[in-house]
N, C-alpha and C positions, 0 to 999 in steps of 0.2 A: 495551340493554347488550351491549356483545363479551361474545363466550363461545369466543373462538377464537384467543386472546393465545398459548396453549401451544402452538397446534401451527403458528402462521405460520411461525418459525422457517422450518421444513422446506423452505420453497418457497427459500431461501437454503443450506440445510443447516448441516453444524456443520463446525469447525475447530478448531486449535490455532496459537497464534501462541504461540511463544518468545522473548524478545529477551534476547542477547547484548549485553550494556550497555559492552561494553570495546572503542575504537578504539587505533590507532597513535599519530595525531594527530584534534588537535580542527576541523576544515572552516570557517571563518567565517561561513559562509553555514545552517549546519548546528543545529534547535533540537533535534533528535531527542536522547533520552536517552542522551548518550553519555561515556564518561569515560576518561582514559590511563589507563593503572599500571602500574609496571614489573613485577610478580611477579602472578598469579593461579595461586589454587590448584584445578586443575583437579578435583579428588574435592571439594573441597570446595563445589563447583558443581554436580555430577552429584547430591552427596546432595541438595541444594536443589530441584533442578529436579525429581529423583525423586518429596522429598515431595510439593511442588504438585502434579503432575500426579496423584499418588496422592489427592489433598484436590479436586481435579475431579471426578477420577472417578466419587469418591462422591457426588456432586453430576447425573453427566452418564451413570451407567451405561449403559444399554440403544443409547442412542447410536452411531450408525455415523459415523466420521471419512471426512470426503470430500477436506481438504485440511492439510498442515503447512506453517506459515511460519518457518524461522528468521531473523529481521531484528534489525535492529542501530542503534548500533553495528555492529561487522565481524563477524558471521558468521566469514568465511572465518579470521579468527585463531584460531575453538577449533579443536581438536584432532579429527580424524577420529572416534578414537576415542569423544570426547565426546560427538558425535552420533550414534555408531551405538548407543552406552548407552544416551543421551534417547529415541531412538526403538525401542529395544528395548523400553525401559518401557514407551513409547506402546502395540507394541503386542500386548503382555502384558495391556494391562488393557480395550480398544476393541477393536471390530470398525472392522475398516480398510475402507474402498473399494476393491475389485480395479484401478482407475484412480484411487485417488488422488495427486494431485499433492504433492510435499514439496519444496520450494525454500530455497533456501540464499543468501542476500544476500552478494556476493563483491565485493573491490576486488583491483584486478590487481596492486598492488602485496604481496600476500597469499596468493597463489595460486602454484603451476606444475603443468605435468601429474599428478608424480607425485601431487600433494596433489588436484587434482580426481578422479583416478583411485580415490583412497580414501573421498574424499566421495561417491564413487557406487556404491561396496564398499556401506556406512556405510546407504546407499539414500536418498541425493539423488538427484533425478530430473527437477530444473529448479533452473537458477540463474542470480540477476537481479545483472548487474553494473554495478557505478556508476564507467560509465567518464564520465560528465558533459559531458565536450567533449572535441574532437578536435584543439584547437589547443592548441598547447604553451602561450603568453603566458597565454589564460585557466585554463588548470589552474594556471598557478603562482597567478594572480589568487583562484582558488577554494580555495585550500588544498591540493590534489591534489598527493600525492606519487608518482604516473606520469607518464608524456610521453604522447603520444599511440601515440607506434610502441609502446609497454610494451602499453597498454589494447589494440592490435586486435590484436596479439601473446597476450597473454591471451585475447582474445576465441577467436581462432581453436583454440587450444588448450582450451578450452572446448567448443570446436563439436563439435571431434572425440572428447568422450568423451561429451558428452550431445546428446541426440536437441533437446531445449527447452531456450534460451539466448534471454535477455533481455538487454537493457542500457539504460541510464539517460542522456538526454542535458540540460543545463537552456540553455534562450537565452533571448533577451530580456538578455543578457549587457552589461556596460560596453563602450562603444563599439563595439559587436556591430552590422555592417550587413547588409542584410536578403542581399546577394549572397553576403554570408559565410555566411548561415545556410541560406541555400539550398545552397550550395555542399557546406557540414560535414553536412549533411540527408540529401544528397544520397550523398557517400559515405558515410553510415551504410546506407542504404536498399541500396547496391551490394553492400552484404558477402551472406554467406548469413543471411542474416535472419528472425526468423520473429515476433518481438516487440518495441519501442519502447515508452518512457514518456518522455517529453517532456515537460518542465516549465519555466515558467516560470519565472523567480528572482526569488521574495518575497524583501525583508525584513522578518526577525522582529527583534519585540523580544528583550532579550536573548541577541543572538549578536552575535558582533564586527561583520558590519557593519552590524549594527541599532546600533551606537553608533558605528561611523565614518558614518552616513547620518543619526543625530540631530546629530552636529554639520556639515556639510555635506563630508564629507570623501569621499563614497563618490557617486564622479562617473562621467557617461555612461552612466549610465542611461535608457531608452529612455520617451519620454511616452506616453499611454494611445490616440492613433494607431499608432504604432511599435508598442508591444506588439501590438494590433489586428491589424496588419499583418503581424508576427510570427507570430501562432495563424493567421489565414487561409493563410498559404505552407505552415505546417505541416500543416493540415489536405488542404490540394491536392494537397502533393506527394506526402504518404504516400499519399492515395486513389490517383493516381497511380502507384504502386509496387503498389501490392495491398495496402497496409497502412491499412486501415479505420481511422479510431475509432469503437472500440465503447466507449469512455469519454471524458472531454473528454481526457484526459493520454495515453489509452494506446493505442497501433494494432498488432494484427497480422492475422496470414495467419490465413485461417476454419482455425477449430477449434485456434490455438496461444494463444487470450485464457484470460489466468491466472484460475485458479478460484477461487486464495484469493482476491482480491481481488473478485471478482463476489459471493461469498461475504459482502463488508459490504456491497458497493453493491445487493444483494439483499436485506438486513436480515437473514441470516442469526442463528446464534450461534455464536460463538465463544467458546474461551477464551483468557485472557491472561496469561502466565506470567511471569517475567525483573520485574526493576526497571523499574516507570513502564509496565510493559506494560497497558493497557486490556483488557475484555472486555465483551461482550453474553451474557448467561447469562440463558434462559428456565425456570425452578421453580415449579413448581405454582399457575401459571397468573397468573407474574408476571415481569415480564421486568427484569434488572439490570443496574446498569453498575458495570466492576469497573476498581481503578486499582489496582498497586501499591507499593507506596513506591519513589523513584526513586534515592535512593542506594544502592549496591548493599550498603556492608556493612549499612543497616538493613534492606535486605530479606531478606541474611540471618538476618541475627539477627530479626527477624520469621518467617520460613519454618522455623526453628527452634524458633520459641515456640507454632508453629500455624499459621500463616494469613501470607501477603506480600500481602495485599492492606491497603493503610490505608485504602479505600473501594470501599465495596458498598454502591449506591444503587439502591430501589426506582425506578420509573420509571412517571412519570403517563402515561397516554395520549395527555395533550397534549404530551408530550416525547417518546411513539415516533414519534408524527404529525412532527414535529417532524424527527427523524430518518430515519425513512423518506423521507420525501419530496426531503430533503436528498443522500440518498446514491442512490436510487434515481433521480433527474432527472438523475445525472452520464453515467447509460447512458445509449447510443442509441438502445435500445429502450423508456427510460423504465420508467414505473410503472403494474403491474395495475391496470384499473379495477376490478373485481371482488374483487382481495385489499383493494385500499382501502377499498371499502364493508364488504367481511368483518372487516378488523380494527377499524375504528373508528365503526362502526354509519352512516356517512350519507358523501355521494360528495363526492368533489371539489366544491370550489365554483363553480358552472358559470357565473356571473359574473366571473369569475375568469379560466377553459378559453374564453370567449367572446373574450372582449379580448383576451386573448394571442393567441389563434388572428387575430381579425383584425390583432393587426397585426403578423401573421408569424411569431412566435416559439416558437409551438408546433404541434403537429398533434395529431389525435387519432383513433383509430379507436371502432370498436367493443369493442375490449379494451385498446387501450392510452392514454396520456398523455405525449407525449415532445417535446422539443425539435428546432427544424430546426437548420439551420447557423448563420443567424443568430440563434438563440433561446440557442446555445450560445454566444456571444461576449457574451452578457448574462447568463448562468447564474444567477448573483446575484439579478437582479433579477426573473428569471422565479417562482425559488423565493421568492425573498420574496412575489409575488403571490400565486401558488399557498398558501402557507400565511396570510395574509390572513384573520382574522376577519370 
């Protein structure tokens, strides 16, 4: 039997994620919990956000915060001030990491110096912007209300107040060819760089063109060579530049790879604030998943009555297994063999680690479990082996 559920956490450490549930406009491509409104009442947000974090706390005391995420919806549309409040509270009631990281999800069309300048008064000290693409035609395609000269224009003025600046690109684009992508790759990598997330573009259900794709109307989309073809350029070229992946999506320069984020692919815990926001919350030697209600005014008026979460579920073993494995196989350095045997009493399935390994797809040392190059273009299918009864 584990007897070591409560303190795995630690080897991920703890967080706070926030999410700002209010955009400009809605992105078609976009299923994240997002929604317009012309008016929000900025205190009447602060008080929300205050209670929650106050209803953690009590839950997370003793606790030292290693990273903050504000994500979105837009970030960059609340108010300075909003954030230096939220994180005033923050931390009022935690012991903070003397290096903690607190990032701020920012769209260029949302931003200018003056306003980053206060976001880093406020103590933002990284922010991830979703400049998407670099070509005019496909940001109109994607919803994007900037041009491309807007985004590296933002970007640069970004550069200049914060030391750590990420930005967001997706390919695998409608009639996207691969010299194009190399090309747009290519000048992203030339700016002063220090982080990339490069993504693919899924359709989801329920987003516009998850219903212009259900009825065939969402054309030039690239087949499962293409994409292939796709992830391999982009894996080359950023190696290439100096920009690793150390996840399948994400590549930067040693020592600039985001900590919230290693933070879930690590199985950490977190908490999860904002409408629709998720968390992993480890208590008294049980570990939960927390979701909260995704329309914003019921999470207020929930957050009001006590509690914005509409679910806090215990979690079986065979769902952290589940989890871990999931999130931890996205790093390049994969998953402890050692913390695996510790948290769930018996090791990787070595029938399993055998087969993959012959034929190619994974590697394995004496401490670790982790995918090659080619292991990561079937990612899918590795972990579904790996978690295999």
């Amino acid at each position: 039997m584990n007897t070591s559920i409560n303190e795995d956490w630690e080897h991920g450490g703890f967080g706070i994620y926030i999410h700002w549930p209010f955009c400009a406009a809605k992105c078609p491509y976009c299923d994240f919990n997002s929604h317009v409104s012309c008016h929000i009442d900025e205190k009447l947000w602060l008080e929300a956000y205050q209670k929650e974090i106050s209803r953690i706390h009590q839950l997370t005391k003793s606790r030292r915060v290693k990273s903050i995420f504000f994500g979105g919806g837009t970030p960059s549309l609340m108010s300075p001030d909003l954030v230096s409040d939220i994180l005033s509270h923050i931390r009022s009631l935690w012991l903070i990491n003397n290096d903690c990281e607190i990032t701020l999800e920012a769209n260029p069309t949302s931003v200018e110096a003056q306003k980053f300048l206060n976001f880093k008064s406020a103590g933002i000290n990284r922010v991830s912007m979703g400049i998407q693409s670099l070509n005019d035609q496909d940001l109109k395609r994607l919803g994007r209300q900037h041009s491309a000269k807007e985004a590296l224009e933002a970007f640069t003025t970004a550069r200049n107040i914060y030391e750590r600046v990420s930005f967001d690109l997706i390919y695998a684009r409608q009639e996207q060819s691969i010299s194009q992508w190399k090309s747009e790759l290519q000048q992203a990598l030339n700016r002063d760089i220090d982080h990339l997330s490069l993504y693919q573009l899924t359709i989801e259900e329920g987003t516009a063109f998850g219903d212009r794709y259900a009825v065939g109307k969402l054309t030039g989309l690239p087949d499962e060579d293409r994409a292939s073809d796709l992830f391999e350029i982009t894996q080359e070229l950023c190696e290439q530049n100096g920009m690793k992946a150390y996840e399948v999506s994400n590549h930067a320069r040693a020592g600039s790879e985001c900590q919230h984020n290693i933070l879930y692919w690590k199985y950490g815990d977190y908490a999860g604030i904002g409408p629709g926001a998720h968390g992993r919350l480890t208590l008294e030697n049980n570990r939960y998943s927390t979701e909260g209600y995704s329309q914003p005014s019921k999470w207020l008026s929930a957050v009001s009555e006590g509690c914005g979460d509409k679910l806090t579920q215990k979690l079986s073993l065979y769902d952290q297994r589940q989890e871990f494995v999931l999130m931890g196989m996205r790093l390049t350095e994969g998953i402890c063999k050692k913390r695996y045997q510790n948290f769930f009493g018996y090791s990787a399935k070595p029938s399993a680690i055998q087969s993959l390994e012959y034929e190619g797809l994974i590697k394995t040392t004496s401490e670790k479990i982790s995918t090659t190059p080619r292991g990561r273009m079937v990612l899918n299918y590795v972990i579904r082996e790996l978690l295999m009864d």
